[in-house]
SEGU-242278 format. One record per residue: residue number from 0; residue in three letters; y, x, z of N, C-alpha, C in turn. Coordinates in steps of 0.05 Angstrom, whole numbers, plus 5000, padded with zeros to 4 digits. Each point is the difference from the previous one (the first is absolute). Layout:
<lumkol NUM, ALA, <Y, X, Z>, <Y, X, Z>, <Y, X, Z>>
...
This chain:
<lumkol 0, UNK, <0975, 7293, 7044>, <5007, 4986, 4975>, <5030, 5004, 4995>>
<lumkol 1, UNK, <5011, 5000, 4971>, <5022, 5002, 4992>, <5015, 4982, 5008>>
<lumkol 2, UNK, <5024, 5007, 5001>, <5023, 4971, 5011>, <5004, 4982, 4971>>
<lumkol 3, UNK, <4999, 5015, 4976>, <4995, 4982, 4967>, <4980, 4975, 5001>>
<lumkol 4, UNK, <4973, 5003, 5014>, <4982, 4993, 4999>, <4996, 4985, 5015>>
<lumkol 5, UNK, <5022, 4998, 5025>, <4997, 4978, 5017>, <5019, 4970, 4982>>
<lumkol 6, UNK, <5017, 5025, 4980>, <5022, 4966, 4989>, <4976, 4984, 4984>>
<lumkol 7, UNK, <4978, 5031, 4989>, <4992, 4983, 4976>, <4980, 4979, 5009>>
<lumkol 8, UNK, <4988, 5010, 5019>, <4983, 4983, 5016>, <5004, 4966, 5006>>
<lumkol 9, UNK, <5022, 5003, 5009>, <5019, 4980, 5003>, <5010, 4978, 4986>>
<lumkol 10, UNK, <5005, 5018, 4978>, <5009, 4980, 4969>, <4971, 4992, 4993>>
<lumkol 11, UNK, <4983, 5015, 4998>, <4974, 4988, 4987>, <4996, 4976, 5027>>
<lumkol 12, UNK, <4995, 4997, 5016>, <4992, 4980, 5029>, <5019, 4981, 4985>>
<lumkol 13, UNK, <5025, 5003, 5001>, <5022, 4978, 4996>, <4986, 4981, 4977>>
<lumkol 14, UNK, <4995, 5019, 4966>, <4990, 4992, 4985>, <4975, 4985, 4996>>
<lumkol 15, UNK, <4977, 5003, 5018>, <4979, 4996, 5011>, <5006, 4975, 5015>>
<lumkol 16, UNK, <5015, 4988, 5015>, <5003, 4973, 5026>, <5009, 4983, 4973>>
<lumkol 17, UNK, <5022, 5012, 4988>, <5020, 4975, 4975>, <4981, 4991, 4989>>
<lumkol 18, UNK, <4977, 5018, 4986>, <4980, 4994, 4981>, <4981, 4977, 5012>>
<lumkol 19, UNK, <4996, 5019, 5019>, <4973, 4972, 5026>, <5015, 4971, 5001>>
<lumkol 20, UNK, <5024, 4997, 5012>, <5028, 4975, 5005>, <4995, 4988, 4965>>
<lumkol 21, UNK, <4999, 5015, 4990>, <5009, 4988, 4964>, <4970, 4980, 5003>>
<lumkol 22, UNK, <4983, 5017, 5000>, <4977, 4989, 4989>, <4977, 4981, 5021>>
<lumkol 23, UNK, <5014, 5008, 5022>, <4989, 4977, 5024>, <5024, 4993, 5011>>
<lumkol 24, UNK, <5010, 4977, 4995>, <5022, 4991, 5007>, <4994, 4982, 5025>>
<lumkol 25, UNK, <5012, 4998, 5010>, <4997, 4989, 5045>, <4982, 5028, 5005>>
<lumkol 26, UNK, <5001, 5015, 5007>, <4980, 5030, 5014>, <5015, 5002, 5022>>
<lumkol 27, UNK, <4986, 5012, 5020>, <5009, 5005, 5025>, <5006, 5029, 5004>>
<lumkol 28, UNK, <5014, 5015, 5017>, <5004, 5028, 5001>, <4972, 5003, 5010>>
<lumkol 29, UNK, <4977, 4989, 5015>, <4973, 5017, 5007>, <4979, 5007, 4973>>
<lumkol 30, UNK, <5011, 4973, 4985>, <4974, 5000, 4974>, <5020, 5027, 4985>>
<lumkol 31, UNK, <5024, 4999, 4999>, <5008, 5021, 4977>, <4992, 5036, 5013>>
<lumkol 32, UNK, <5002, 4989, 5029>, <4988, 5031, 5009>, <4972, 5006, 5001>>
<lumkol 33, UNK, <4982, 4971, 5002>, <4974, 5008, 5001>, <4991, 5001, 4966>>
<lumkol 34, UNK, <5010, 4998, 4980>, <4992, 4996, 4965>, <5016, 5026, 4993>>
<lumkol 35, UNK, <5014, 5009, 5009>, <5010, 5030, 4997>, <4996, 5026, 5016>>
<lumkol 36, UNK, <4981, 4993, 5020>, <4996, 5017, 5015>, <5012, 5025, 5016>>
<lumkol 37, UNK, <5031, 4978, 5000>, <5021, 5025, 5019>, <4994, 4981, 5027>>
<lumkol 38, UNK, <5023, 5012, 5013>, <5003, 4992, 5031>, <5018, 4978, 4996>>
<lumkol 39, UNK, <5010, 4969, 5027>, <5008, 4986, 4997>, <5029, 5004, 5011>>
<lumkol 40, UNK, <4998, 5033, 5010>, <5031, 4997, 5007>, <5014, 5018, 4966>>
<lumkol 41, UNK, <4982, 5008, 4985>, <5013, 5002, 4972>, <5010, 4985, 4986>>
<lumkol 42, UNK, <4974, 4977, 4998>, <5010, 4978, 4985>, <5030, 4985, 5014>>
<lumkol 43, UNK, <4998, 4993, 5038>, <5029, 4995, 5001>, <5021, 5008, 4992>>
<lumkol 44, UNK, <4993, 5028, 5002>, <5030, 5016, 4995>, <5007, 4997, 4972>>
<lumkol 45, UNK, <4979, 4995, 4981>, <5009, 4997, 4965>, <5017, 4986, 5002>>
<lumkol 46, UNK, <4978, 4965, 5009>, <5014, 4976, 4995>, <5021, 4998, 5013>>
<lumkol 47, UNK, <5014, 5008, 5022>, <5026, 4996, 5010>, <5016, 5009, 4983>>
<lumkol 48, UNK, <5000, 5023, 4996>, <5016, 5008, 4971>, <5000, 4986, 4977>>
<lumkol 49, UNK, <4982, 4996, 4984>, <5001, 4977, 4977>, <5009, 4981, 5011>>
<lumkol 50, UNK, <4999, 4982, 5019>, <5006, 4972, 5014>, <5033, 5006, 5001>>
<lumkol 51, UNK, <5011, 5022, 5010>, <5027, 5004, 5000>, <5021, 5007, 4960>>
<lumkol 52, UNK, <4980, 5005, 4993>, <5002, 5014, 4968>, <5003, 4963, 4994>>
<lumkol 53, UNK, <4981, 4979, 5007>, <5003, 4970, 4989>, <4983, 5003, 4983>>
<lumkol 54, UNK, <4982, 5023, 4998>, <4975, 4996, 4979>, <4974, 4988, 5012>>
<lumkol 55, UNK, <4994, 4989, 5019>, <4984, 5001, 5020>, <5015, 4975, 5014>>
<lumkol 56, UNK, <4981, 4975, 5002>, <5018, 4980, 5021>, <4973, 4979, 5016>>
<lumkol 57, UNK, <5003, 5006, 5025>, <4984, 4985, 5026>, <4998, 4973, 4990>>
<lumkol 58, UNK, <4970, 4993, 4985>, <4995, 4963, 5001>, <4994, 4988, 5014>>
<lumkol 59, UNK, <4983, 5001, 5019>, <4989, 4977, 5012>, <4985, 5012, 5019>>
<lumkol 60, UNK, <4984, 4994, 5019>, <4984, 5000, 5022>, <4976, 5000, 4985>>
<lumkol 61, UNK, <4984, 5022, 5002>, <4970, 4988, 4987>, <4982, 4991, 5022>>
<lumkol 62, UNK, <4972, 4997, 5000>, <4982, 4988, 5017>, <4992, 5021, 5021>>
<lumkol 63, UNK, <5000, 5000, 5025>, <4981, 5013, 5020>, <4974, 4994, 4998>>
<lumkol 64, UNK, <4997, 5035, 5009>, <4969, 5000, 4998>, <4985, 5012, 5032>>
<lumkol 65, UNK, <5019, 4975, 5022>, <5000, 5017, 5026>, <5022, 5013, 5020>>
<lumkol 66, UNK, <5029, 5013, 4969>, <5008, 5012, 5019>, <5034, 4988, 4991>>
<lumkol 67, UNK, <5023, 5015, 4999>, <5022, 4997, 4995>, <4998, 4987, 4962>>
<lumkol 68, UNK, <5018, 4976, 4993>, <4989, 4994, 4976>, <5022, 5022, 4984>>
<lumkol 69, UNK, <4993, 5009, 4974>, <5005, 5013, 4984>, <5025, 4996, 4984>>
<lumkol 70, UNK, <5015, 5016, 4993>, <5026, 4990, 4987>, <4990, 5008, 4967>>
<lumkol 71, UNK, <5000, 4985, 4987>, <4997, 5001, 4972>, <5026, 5015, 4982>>
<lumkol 72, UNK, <4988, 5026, 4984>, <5022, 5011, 4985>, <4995, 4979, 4967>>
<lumkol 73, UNK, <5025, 5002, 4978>, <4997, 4996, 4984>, <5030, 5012, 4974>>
<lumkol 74, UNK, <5004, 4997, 4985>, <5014, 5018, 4976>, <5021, 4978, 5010>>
């Protein structure tokens, strides 16, 4: 694959998590990787970047379902 195609890749994912965060607001990084069907170390690596950009900010603890409880993204 092209090295172009990895930015564009990229920008589209980025554009893809904002959109999911816009429109499900409290989402967890597993639901935005399992409703987009990338990997969950993608979606980290987005949101750390947006989260550092201040577009992207950690709300709250959501509910366990078992395991570590979930950190809620939101705009």
């Amino acid at each position: 694959m092209e090295k172009g195609s990895f930015k564009n890749m990229k920008k589209q994912n980025q554009k893809n998590i904002l959109t999911l965060i816009k429109n499900e607001d409290g989402i967890s990084r597993a639901q935005i990787a399992e409703k987009l069907d990338v990997s969950r170390a993608t979606v980290t690596n987005i949101v750390r970047e947006l989260v550092k950009l201040e577009l992207v900010e950690e709300s709250k603890m959501g509910e366990s379902r078992g395991g570590r409880r979930p950190m809620l993204l939101k705009l």
